[in-house]
C-alpha positions in Angstrom: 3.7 10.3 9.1 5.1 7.6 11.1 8.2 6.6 10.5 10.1 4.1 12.2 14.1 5.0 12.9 15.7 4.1 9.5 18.5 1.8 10.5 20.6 0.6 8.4 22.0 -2.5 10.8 20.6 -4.6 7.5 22.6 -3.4 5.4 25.9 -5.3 6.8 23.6 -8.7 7.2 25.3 -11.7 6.5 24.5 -13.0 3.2 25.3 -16.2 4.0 23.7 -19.1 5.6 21.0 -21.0 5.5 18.8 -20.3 2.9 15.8 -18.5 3.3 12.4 -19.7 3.0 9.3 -18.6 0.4 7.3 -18.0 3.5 9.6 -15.8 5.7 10.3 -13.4 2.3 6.4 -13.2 2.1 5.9 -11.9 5.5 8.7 -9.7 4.7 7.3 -8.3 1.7 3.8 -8.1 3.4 5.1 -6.2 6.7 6.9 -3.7 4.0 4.2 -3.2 1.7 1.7 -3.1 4.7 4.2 -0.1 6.4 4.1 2.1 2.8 0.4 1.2 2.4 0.1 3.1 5.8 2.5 5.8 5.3 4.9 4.6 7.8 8.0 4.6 5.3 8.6 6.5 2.4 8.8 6.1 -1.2 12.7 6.1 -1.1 12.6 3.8 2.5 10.3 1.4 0.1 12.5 0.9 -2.7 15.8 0.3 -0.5 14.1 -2.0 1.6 13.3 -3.6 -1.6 16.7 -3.7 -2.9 18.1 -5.2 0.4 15.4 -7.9 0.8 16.1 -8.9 -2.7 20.1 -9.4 -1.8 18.8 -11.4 1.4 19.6 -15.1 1.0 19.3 -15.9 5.1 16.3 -15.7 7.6 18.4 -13.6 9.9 19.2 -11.1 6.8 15.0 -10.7 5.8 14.3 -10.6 9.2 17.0 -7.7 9.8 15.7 -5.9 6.6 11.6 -5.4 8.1 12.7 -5.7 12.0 11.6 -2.3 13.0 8.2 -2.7 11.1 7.3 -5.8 13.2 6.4 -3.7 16.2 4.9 -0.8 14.3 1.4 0.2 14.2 0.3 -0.3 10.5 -3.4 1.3 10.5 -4.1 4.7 8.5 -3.0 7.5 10.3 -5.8 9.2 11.6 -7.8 7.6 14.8 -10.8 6.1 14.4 -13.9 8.7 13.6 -11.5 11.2 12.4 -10.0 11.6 8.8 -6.6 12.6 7.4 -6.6 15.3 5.4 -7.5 13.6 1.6 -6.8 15.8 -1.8 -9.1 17.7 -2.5 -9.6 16.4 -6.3 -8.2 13.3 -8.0 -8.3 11.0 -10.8 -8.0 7.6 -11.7 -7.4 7.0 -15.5 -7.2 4.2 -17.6 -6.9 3.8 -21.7 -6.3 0.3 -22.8 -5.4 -1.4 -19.7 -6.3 -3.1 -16.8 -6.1 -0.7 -14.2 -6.8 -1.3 -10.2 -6.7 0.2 -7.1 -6.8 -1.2 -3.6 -5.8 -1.7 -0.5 -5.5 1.3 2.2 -5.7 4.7 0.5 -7.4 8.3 1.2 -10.1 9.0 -1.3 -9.8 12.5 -2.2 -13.3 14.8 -2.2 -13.7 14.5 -5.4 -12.7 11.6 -7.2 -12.6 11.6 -11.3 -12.6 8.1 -12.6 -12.2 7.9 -16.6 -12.1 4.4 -18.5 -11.4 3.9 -22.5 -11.8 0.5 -23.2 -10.7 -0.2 -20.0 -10.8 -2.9 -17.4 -10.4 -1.3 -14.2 -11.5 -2.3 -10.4 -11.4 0.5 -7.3 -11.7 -1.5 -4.3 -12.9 0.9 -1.4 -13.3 -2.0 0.8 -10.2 -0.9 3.1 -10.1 3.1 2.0 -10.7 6.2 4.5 -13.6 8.0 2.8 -14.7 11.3 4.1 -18.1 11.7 4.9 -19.4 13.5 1.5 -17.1 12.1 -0.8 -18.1 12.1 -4.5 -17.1 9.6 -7.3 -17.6 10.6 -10.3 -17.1 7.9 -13.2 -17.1 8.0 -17.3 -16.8 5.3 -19.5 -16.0 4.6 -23.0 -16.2 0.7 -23.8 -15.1 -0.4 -20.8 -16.2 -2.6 -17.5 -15.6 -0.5 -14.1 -16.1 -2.8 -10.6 -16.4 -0.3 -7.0 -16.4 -3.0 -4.3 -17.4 -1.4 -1.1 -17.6 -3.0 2.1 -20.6 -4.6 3.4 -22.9 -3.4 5.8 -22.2 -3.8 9.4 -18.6 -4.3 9.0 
């Protein structure tokens, strides 16, 4: 995993200021989202980045909060051709719900997709999908979407 240095010179930003903009907290939550999409911070890294971005009322204090994850790299961690190891098994389950899943993520092997009167979307469009992967999908009263991506992309 790659995970930038996690400084804490954000935490002492100055609260104060001029105020910040819907635009500059977007970026910030897209460059911290993007960064645990990717693996590059943690699950405890995401949630106090999330804390401190919500107490940032300046530019200079959201900017402070997702600095280091400016410069970082933000693709899946294994190079291109080659695959990070994916679970073996998995499952995606839904009962009553709308249920989705996107953005970057490893498809395991094998993956298990249940639905009881479901609406449910799994969006492969940006996932690493081994070569021999195998989706296996049941359903009860429900509407599944896959979206793949389209040829020659």
């Amino acid at each position: 995993m790659n995970t930038p240095q996690s400084s804490r010179a954000y935490d002492s930003a100055a609260l104060s200021g001029a105020p910040a903009g819907d635009e500059q907290r977007e970026r910030a939550i897209h460059l911290r989202t993007d960064a645990y999409a990717y693996d590059v911070i943690t699950d405890n890294e995401f949630e106090r980045r999330l804390g401190h971005l919500g107490l940032s009322a300046t530019p200079s204090a959201i900017d402070a909060v997702v600095a280091d994850l400016a410069g970082a790299t933000l693709r899946p961690s294994a190079p291109p051709g080659k695959f990070a190891m994916a679970t073996v098994a998995g499952r995606i389950t839904g009962f009553m719900s709308e249920t989705r899943r996107r953005g970057p993520w490893h498809v395991p092997q094998h993956l298990s997709v249940r639905a009881i009167m479901c609406d449910m979307t799994i969006d492969l469009r940006y996932a690493a999908i081994k070569p021999g992967c195998r989706i296996e999908v049941r359903v009860i009263m429900s509407e599944v979407r896959v979206r793949v991506r389209k040829l020659g992309r």
